[in-house]
Biopython code that builds the backbone (N, CA, C, O; Angstrom):
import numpy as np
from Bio.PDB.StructureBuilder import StructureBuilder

atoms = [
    (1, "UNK", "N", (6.836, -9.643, -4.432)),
    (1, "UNK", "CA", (5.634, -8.846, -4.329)),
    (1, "UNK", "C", (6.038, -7.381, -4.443)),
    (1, "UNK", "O", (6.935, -6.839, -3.797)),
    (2, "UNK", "N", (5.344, -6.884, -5.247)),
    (2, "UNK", "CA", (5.567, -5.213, -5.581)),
    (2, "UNK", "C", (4.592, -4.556, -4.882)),
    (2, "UNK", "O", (3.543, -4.644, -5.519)),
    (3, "UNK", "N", (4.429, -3.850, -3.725)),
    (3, "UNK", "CA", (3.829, -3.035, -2.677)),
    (3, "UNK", "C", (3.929, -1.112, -3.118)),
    (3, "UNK", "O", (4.846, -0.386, -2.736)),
    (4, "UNK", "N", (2.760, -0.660, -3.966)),
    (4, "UNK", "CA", (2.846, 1.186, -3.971)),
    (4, "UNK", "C", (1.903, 1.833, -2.851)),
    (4, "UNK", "O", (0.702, 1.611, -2.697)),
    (5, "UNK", "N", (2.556, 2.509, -2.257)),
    (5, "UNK", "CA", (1.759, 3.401, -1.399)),
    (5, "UNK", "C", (1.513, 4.856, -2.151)),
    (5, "UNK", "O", (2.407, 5.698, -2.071)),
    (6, "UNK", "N", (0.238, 5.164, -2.920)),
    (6, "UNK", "CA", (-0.048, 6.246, -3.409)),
    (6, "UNK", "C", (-0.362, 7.694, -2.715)),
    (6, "UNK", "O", (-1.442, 7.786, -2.132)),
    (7, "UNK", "N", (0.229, 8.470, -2.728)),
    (7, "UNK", "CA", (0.037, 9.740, -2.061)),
    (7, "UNK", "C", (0.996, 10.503, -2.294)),
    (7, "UNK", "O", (2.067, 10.164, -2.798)),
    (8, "UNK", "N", (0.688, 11.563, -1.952)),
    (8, "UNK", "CA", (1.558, 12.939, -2.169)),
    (8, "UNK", "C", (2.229, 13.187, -1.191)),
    (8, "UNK", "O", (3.129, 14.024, -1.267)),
    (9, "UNK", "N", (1.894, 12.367, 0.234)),
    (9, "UNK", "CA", (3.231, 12.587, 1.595)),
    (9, "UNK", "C", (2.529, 13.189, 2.199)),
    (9, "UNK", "O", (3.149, 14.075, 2.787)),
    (10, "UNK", "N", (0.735, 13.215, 2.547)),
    (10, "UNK", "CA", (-0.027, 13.565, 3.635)),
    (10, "UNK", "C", (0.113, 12.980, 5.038)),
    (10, "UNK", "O", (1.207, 12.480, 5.298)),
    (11, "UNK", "N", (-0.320, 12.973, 5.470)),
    (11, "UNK", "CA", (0.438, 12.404, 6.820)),
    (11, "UNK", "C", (-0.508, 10.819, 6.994)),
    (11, "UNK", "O", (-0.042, 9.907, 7.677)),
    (12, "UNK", "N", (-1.955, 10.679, 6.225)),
    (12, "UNK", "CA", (-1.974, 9.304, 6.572)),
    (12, "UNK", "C", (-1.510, 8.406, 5.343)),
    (12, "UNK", "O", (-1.632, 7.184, 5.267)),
    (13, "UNK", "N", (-0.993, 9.201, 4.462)),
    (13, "UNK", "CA", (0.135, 8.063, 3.563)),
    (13, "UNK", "C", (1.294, 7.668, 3.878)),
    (13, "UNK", "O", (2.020, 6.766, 3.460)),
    (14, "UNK", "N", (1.414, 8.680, 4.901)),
    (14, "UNK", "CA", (2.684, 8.011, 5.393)),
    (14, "UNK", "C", (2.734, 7.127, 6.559)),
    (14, "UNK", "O", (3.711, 6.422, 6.812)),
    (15, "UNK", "N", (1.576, 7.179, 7.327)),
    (15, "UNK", "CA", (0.747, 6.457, 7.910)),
    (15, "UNK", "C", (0.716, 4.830, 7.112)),
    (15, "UNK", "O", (0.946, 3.795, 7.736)),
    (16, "UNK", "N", (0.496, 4.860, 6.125)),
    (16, "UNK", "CA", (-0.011, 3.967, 5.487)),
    (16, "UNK", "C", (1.415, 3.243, 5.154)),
    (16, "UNK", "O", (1.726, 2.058, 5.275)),
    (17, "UNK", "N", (2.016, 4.128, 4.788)),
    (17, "UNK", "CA", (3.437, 3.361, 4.141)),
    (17, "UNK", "C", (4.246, 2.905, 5.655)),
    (17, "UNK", "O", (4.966, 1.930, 5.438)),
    (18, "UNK", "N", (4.290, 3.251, 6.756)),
    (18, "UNK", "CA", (4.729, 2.868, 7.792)),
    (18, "UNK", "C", (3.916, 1.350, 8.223)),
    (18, "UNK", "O", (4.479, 0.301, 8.535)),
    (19, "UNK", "N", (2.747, 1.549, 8.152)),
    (19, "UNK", "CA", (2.073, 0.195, 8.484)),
    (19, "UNK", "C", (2.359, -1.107, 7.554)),
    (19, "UNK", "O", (2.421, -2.243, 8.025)),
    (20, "UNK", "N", (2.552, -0.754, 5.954)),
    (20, "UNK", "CA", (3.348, -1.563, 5.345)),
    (20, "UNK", "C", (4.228, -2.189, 5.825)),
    (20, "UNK", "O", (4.311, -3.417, 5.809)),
    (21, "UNK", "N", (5.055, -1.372, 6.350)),
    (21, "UNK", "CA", (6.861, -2.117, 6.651)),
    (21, "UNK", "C", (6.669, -2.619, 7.585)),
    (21, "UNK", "O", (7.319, -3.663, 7.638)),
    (22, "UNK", "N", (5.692, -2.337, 9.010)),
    (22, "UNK", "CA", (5.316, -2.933, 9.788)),
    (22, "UNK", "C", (5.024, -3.736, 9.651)),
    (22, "UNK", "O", (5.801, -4.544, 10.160)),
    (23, "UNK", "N", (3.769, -4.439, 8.928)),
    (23, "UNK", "CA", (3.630, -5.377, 8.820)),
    (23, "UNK", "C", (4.071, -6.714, 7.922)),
    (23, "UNK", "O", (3.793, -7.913, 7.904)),
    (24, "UNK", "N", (5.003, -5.701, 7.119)),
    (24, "UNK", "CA", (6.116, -6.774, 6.490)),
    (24, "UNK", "C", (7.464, -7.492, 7.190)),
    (24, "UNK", "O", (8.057, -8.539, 6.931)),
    (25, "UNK", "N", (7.710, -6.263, 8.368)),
    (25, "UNK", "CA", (8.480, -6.891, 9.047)),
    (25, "UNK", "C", (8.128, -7.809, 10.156)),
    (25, "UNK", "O", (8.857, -8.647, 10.686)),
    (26, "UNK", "N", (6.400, -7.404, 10.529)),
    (26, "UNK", "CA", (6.203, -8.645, 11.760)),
    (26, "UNK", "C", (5.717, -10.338, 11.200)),
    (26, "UNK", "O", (5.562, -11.393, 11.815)),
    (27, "UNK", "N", (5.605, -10.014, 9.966)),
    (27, "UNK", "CA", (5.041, -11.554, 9.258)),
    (27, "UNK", "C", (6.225, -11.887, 8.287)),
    (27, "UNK", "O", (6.134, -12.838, 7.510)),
    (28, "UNK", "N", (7.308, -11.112, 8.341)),
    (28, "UNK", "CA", (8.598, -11.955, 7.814)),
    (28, "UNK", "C", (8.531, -12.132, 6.158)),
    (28, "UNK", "O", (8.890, -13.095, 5.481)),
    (29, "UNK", "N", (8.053, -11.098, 5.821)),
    (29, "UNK", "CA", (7.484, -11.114, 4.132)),
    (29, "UNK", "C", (8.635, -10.248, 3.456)),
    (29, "UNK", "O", (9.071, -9.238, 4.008)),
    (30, "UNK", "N", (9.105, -10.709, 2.212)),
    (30, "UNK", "CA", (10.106, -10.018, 1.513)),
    (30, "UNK", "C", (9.154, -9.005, 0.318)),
    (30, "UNK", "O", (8.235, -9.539, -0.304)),
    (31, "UNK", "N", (9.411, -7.907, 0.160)),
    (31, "UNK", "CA", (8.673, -7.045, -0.776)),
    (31, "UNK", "C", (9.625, -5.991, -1.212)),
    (31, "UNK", "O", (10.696, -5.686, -0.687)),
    (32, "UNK", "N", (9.025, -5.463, -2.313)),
    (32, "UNK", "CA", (9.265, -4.038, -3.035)),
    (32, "UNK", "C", (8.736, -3.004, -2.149)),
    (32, "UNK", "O", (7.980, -3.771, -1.552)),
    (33, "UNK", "N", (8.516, -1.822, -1.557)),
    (33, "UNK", "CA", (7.720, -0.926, -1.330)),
    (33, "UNK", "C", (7.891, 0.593, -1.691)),
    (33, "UNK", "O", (8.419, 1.411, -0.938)),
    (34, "UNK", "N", (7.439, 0.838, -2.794)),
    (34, "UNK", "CA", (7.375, 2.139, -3.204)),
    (34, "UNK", "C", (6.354, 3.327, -2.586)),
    (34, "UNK", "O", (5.243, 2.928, -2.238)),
    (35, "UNK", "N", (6.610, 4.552, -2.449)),
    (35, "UNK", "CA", (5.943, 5.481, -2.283)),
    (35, "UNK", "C", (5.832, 6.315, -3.141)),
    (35, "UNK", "O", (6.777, 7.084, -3.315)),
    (36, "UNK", "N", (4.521, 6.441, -4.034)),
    (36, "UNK", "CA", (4.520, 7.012, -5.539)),
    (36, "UNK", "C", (3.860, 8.195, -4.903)),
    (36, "UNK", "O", (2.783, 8.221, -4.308)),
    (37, "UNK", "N", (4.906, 9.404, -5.192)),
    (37, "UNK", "CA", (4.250, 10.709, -4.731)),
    (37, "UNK", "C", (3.762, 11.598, -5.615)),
    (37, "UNK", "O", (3.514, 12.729, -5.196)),
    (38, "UNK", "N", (3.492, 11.231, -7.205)),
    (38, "UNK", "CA", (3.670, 11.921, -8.358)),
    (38, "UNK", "C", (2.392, 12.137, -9.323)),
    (38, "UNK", "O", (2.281, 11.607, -10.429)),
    (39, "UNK", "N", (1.396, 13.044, -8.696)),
    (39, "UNK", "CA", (-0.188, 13.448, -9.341)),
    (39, "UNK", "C", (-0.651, 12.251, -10.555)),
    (39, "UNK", "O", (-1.793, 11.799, -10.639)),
    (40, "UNK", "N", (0.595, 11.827, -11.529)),
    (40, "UNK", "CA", (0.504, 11.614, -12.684)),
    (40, "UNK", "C", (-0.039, 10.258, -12.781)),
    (40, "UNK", "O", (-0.924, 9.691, -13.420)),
    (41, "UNK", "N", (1.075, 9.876, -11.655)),
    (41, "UNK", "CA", (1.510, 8.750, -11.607)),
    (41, "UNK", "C", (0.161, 7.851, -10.773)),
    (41, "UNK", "O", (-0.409, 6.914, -11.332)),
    (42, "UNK", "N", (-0.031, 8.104, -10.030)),
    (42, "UNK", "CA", (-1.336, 8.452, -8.766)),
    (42, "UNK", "C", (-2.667, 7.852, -9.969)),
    (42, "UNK", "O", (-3.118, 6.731, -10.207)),
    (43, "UNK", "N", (-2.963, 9.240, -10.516)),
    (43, "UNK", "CA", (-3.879, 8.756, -11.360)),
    (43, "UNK", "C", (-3.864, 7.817, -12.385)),
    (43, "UNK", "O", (-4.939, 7.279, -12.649)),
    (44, "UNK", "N", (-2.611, 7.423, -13.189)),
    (44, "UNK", "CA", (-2.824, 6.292, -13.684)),
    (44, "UNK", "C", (-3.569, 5.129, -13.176)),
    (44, "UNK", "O", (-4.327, 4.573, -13.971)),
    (45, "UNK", "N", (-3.483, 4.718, -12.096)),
    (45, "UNK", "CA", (-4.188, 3.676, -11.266)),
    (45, "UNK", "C", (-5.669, 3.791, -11.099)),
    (45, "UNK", "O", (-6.341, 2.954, -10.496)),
    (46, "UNK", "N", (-6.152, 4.887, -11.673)),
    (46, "UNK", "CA", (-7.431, 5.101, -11.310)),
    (46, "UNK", "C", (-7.902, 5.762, -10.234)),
    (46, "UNK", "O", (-9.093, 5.998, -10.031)),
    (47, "UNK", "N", (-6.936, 6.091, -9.490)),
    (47, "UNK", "CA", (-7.189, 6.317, -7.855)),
    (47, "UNK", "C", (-7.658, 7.477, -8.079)),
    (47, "UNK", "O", (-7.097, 8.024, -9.028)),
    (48, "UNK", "N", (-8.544, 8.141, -7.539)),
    (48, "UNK", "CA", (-8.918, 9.316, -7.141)),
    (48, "UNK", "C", (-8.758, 10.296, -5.439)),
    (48, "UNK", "O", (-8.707, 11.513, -5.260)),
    (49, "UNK", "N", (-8.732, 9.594, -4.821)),
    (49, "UNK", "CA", (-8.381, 9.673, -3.304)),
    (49, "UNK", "C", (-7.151, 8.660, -2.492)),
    (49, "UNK", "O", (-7.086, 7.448, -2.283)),
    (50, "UNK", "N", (-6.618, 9.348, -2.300)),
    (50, "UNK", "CA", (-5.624, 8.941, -1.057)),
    (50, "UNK", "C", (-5.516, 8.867, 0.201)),
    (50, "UNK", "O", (-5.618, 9.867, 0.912)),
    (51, "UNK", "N", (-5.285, 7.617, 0.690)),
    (51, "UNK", "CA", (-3.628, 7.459, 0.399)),
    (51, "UNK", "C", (-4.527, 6.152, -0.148)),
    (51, "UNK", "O", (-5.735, 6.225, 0.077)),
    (52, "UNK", "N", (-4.065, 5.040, -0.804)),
    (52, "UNK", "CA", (-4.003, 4.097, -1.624)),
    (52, "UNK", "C", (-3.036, 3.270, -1.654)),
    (52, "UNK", "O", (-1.832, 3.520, -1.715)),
    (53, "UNK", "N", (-3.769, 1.879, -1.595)),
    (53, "UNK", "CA", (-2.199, 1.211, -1.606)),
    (53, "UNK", "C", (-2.468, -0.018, -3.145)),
    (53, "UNK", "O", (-3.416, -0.242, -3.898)),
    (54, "UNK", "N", (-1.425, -0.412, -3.045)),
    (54, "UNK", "CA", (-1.332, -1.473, -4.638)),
    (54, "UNK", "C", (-0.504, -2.357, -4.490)),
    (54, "UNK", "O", (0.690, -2.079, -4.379)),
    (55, "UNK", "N", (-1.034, -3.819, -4.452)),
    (55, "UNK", "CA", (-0.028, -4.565, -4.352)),
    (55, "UNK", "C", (-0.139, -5.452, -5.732)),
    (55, "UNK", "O", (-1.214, -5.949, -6.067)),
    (56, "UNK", "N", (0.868, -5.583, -6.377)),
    (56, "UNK", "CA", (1.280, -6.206, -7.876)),
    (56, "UNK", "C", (0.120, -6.143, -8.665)),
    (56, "UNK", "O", (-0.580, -6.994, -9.213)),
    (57, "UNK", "N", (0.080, -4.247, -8.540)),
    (57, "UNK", "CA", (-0.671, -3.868, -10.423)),
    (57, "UNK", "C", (-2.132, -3.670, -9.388)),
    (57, "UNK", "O", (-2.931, -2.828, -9.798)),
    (58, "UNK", "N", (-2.346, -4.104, -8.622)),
    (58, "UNK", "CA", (-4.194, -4.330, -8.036)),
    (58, "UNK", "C", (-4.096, -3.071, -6.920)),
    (58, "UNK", "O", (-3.271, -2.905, -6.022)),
    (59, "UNK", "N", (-5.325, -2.195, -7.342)),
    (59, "UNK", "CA", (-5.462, -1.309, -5.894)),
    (59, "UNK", "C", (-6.390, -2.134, -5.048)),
    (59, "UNK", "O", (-7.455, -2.558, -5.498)),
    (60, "UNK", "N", (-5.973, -2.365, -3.791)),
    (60, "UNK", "CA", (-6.000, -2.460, -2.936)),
    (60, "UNK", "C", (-7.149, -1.735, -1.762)),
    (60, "UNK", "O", (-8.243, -2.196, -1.434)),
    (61, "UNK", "N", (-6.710, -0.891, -1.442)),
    (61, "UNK", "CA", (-7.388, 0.229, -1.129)),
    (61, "UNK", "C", (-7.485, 1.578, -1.612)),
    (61, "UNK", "O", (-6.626, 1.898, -2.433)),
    (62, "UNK", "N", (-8.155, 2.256, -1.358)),
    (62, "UNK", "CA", (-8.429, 3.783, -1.695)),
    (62, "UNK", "C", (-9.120, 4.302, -1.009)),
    (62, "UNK", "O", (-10.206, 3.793, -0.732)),
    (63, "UNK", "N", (-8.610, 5.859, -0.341)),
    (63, "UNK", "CA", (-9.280, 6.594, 0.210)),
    (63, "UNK", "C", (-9.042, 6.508, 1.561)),
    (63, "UNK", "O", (-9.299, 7.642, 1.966)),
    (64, "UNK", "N", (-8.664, 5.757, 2.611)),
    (64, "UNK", "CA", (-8.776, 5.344, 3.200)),
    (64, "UNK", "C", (-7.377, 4.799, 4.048)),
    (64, "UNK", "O", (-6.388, 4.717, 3.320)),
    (65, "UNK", "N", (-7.143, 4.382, 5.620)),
    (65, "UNK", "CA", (-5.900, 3.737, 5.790)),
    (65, "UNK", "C", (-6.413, 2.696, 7.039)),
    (65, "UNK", "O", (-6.434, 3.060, 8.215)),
    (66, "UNK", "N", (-6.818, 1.353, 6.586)),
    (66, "UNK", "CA", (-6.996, -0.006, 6.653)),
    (66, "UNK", "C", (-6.582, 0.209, 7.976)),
    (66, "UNK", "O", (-5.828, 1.074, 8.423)),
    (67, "UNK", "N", (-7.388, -1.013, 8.732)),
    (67, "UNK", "CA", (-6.482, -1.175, 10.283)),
    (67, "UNK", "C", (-5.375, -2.023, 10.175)),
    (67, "UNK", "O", (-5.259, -2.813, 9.238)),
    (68, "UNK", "N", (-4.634, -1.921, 10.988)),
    (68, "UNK", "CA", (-3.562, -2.859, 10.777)),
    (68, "UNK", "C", (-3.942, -4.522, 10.410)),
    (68, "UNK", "O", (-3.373, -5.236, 9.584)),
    (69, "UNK", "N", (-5.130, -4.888, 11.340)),
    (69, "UNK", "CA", (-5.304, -6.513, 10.847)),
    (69, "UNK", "C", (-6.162, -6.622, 9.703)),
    (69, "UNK", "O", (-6.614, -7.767, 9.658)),
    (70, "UNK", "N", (-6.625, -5.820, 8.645)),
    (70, "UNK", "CA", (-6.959, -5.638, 7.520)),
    (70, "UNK", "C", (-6.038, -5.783, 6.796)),
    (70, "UNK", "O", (-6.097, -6.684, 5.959)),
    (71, "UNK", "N", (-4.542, -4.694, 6.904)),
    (71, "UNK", "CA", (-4.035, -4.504, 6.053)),
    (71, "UNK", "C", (-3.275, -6.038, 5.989)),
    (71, "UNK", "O", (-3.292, -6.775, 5.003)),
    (72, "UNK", "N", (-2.743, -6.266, 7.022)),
    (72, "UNK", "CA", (-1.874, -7.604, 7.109)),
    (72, "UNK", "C", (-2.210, -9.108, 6.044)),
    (72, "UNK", "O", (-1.661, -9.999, 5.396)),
    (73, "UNK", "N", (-3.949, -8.384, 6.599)),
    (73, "UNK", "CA", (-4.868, -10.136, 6.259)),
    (73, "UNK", "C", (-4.159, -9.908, 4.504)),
    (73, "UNK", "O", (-3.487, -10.738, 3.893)),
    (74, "UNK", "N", (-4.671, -8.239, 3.925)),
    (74, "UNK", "CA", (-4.531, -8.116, 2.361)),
    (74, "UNK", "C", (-3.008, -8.703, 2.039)),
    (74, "UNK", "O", (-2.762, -9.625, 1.262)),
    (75, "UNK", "N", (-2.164, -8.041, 2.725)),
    (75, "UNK", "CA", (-0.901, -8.189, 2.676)),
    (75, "UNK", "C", (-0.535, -9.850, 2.654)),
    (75, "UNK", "O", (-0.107, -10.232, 1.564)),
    (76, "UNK", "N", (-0.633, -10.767, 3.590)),
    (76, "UNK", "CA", (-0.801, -11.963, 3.492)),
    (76, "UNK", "C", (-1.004, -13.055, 2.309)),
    (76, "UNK", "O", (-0.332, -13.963, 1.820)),
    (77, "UNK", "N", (-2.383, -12.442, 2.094)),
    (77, "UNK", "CA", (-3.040, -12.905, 0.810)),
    (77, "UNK", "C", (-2.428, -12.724, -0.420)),
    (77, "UNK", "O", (-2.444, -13.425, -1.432)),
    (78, "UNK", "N", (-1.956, -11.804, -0.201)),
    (78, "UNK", "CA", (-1.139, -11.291, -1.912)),
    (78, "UNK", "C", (0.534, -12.307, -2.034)),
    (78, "UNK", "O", (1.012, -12.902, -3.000)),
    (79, "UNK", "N", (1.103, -12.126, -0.470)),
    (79, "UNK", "CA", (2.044, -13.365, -0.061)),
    (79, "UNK", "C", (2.220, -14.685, -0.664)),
    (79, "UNK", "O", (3.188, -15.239, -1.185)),
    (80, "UNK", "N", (0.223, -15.258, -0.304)),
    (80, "UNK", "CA", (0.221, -16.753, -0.660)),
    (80, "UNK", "C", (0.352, -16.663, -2.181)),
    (80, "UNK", "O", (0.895, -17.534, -2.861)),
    (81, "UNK", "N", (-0.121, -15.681, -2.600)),
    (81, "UNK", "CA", (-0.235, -15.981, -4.491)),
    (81, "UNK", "C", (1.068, -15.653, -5.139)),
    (81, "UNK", "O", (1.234, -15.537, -6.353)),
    (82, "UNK", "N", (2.122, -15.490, -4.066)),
    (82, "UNK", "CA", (3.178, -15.092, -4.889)),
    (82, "UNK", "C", (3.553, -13.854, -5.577)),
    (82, "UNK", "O", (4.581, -13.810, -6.254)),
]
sb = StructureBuilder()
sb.init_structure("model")
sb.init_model(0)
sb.init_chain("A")
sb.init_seg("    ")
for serial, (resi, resn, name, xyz) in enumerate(atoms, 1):
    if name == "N":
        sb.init_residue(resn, " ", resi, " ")
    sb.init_atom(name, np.array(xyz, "f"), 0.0, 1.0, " ", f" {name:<3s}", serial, name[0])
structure = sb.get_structure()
């Protein structure tokens, strides 16, 4: 699973990218996790607001930073499909 946390390094992207690892490390999930900090790069995805997350190619969220049992449930789900 390929995991991007989109943002420029505001403080709830990093927020966001911390809750990642968190919750990759409490459900025992093996992943990629990038933190794409790069305007360019950002907008390719379509995203317009941050922080944003993407798991394999799909945004996820935007705008926004998920509660933890949101993010997990997404996180999970993306798990079962491989």
């Amino acid at each position: 699973m390929d995991i991007k946390v989109l943002g420029a390094g505001c403080a709830n992207c990093n927020k966001l990218e911390q809750m990642v690892f968190d919750v990759l490390a409490e459900q025992n999930i093996d992943a990629s996790v990038t933190h794409v900090r790069d305007f360019k790069d950002i907008a390719s995805y379509g995203v317009m607001s941050t922080p944003a997350l993407v798991i394999d190619g799909q945004v996820k969220f935007s705008g926004v930073v998920p509660s933890k049992a949101k993010l997990a449930e997404v996180i999970m789900e993306a798990a079962k499909r491989g």
